[in-house]
C-alpha positions in Angstrom: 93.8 76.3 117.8 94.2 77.8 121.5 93.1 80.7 122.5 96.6 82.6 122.5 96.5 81.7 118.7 92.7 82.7 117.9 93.8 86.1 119.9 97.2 86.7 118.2 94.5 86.2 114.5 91.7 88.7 115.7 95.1 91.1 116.2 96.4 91.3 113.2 93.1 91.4 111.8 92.3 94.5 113.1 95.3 96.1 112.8 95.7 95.2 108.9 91.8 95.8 108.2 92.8 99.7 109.3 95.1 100.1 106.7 92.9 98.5 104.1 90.2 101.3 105.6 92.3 103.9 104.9 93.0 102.5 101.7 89.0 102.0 100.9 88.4 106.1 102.3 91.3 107.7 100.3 89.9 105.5 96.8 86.2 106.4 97.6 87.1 109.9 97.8 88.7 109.9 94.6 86.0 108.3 93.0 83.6 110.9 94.1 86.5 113.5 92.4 85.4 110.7 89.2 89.0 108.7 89.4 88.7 105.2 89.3 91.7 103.8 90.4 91.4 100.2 91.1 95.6 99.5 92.5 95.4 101.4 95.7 96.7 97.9 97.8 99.1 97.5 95.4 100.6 101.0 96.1 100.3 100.2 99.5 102.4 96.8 99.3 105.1 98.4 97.2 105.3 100.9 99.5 105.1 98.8 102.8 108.1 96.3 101.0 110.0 98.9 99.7 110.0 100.7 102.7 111.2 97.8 104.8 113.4 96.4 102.2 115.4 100.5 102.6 115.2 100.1 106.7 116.7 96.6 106.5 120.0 97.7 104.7 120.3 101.5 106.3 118.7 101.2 109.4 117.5 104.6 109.1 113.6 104.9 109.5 112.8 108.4 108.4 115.2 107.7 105.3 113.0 104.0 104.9 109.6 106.4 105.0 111.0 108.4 101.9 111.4 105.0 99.9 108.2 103.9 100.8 106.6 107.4 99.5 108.7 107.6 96.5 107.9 103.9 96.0 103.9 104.5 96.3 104.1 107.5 94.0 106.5 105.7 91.2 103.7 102.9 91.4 100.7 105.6 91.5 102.3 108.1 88.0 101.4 105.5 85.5 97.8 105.6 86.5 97.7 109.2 87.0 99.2 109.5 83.1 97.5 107.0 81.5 93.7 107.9 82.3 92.5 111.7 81.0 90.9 114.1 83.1 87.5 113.3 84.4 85.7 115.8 82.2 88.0 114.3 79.2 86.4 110.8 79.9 82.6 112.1 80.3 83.0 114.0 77.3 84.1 111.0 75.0 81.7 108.7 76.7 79.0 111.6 75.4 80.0 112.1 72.0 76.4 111.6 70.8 75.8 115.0 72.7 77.9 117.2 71.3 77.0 116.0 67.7 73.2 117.0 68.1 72.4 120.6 67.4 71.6 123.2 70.1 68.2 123.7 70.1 65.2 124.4 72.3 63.1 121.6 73.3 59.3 121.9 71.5 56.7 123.7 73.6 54.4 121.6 76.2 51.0 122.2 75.2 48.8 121.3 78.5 45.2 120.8 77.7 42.4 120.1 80.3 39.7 117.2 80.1 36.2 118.7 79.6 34.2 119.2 82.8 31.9 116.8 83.5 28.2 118.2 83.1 26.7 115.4 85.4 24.5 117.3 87.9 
Protein backbone atom coordinates (compact mmCIF):
# COMPACT_ATOMS: atom_id res chain seq x y z
CA UNK A 1 0.00 0.00 0.00
CA UNK A 2 1.59 3.64 -0.40
CA UNK A 3 1.18 6.05 1.75
CA UNK A 4 -1.40 8.19 -0.44
CA UNK A 5 -3.53 4.93 -0.04
CA UNK A 6 -3.01 4.26 3.88
CA UNK A 7 -3.93 8.16 4.07
CA UNK A 8 -6.97 8.23 1.72
CA UNK A 9 -8.13 4.83 4.50
CA UNK A 10 -7.38 6.66 7.87
CA UNK A 11 -9.95 9.47 5.92
CA UNK A 12 -12.69 7.79 5.45
CA UNK A 13 -12.28 6.21 8.59
CA UNK A 14 -12.67 9.15 10.50
CA UNK A 15 -15.13 10.72 8.64
CA UNK A 16 -17.59 7.44 8.60
CA UNK A 17 -16.65 6.61 12.46
CA UNK A 18 -18.49 10.31 13.14
CA UNK A 19 -21.62 9.27 11.80
CA UNK A 20 -21.57 5.91 13.53
CA UNK A 21 -20.78 8.28 16.83
CA UNK A 22 -23.71 10.10 16.32
CA UNK A 23 -25.48 7.10 15.72
CA UNK A 24 -24.06 5.31 19.06
CA UNK A 25 -24.99 9.01 21.18
CA UNK A 26 -28.56 9.34 19.82
CA UNK A 27 -29.21 5.11 20.71
CA UNK A 28 -27.46 5.48 24.16
CA UNK A 29 -29.73 8.24 24.91
CA UNK A 30 -32.67 6.40 24.14
CA UNK A 31 -31.74 3.61 26.11
CA UNK A 32 -31.33 5.71 29.09
CA UNK A 33 -35.28 6.94 28.16
CA UNK A 34 -35.48 2.60 28.42
CA UNK A 35 -35.87 2.14 24.29
CA UNK A 36 -33.82 -0.41 22.99
CA UNK A 37 -33.63 -0.06 19.59
CA UNK A 38 -30.93 -2.13 18.01
CA UNK A 39 -31.45 -0.72 13.78
CA UNK A 40 -30.23 2.73 14.22
CA UNK A 41 -27.31 2.05 11.14
CA UNK A 42 -29.85 0.64 9.28
CA UNK A 43 -32.05 3.88 9.44
CA UNK A 44 -29.02 5.59 8.72
CA UNK A 45 -28.24 3.55 5.35
CA UNK A 46 -31.78 3.76 4.17
CA UNK A 47 -31.62 7.19 4.64
CA UNK A 48 -28.07 7.92 3.25
CA UNK A 49 -29.21 5.56 -0.14
CA UNK A 50 -32.45 6.95 -0.35
CA UNK A 51 -31.36 10.28 -0.10
CA UNK A 52 -28.73 9.88 -2.85
CA UNK A 53 -30.81 7.62 -4.99
CA UNK A 54 -33.72 11.19 -4.85
CA UNK A 55 -30.43 13.72 -5.61
CA UNK A 56 -29.33 11.42 -8.50
CA UNK A 57 -32.70 11.76 -10.56
CA UNK A 58 -33.78 15.53 -9.36
CA UNK A 59 -30.70 17.11 -8.69
CA UNK A 60 -32.30 18.97 -5.97
CA UNK A 61 -30.41 18.59 -2.63
CA UNK A 62 -32.77 20.12 -0.04
CA UNK A 63 -35.62 18.02 -1.90
CA UNK A 64 -32.89 14.65 -1.59
CA UNK A 65 -32.63 15.70 2.37
CA UNK A 66 -36.59 15.33 2.73
CA UNK A 67 -36.27 11.67 1.19
CA UNK A 68 -33.67 10.74 3.29
CA UNK A 69 -35.71 11.97 6.54
CA UNK A 70 -38.94 10.53 5.39
CA UNK A 71 -36.89 7.42 4.42
CA UNK A 72 -35.25 7.16 8.12
CA UNK A 73 -38.65 7.76 9.80
CA UNK A 74 -40.65 5.08 7.38
CA UNK A 75 -37.70 2.65 8.49
CA UNK A 76 -37.84 3.93 12.35
CA UNK A 77 -42.37 3.70 12.73
CA UNK A 78 -42.32 -0.09 12.83
CA UNK A 79 -40.08 -0.14 15.75
CA UNK A 80 -41.64 2.70 17.46
CA UNK A 81 -45.25 0.60 17.05
CA UNK A 82 -44.20 -2.59 17.58
CA UNK A 83 -42.53 -2.28 21.16
CA UNK A 84 -44.97 -0.76 24.18
CA UNK A 85 -44.07 2.01 26.29
CA UNK A 86 -41.26 1.53 28.62
CA UNK A 87 -43.36 1.49 31.79
CA UNK A 88 -45.70 -1.14 29.62
CA UNK A 89 -42.52 -3.45 29.32
CA UNK A 90 -41.25 -3.13 33.14
CA UNK A 91 -44.62 -3.77 34.17
CA UNK A 92 -45.05 -7.15 32.36
CA UNK A 93 -41.56 -8.09 33.03
CA UNK A 94 -42.89 -7.62 36.98
CA UNK A 95 -46.03 -9.35 36.94
CA UNK A 96 -44.95 -11.35 40.11
CA UNK A 97 -45.21 -7.75 41.83
CA UNK A 98 -48.36 -6.81 41.26
CA UNK A 99 -49.89 -10.25 42.12
CA UNK A 100 -48.51 -10.09 45.86
CA UNK A 101 -50.56 -8.21 48.37
CA UNK A 102 -49.71 -4.79 49.67
CA UNK A 103 -48.48 -5.18 52.85
CA UNK A 104 -46.01 -3.88 55.39
CA UNK A 105 -42.85 -5.52 55.73
CA UNK A 106 -42.63 -7.44 59.58
CA UNK A 107 -40.95 -5.28 62.18
CA UNK A 108 -36.96 -5.52 62.74
CA UNK A 109 -36.46 -6.50 66.19
CA UNK A 110 -32.66 -5.39 67.06
CA UNK A 111 -31.36 -7.10 70.10
CA UNK A 112 -27.88 -6.40 71.76
CA UNK A 113 -25.20 -9.13 72.82
CA UNK A 114 -24.87 -9.17 76.63
CA UNK A 115 -21.96 -7.16 77.98
CA UNK A 116 -19.20 -8.83 78.76
CA UNK A 117 -18.57 -8.93 82.70
CA UNK A 118 -14.76 -9.64 82.25
CA UNK A 119 -13.05 -7.13 84.56
Amino acid sequence: MTEASVIGLLEATVSFGALLYLAALGEMITEKAGILNLGVEGMMAMGAVTGFVVALHTGNPWVALAGAVAAGAAGAAPVRTAGSSPSASRASRCSTASARPATSPPPVTRTRAPLSSSR
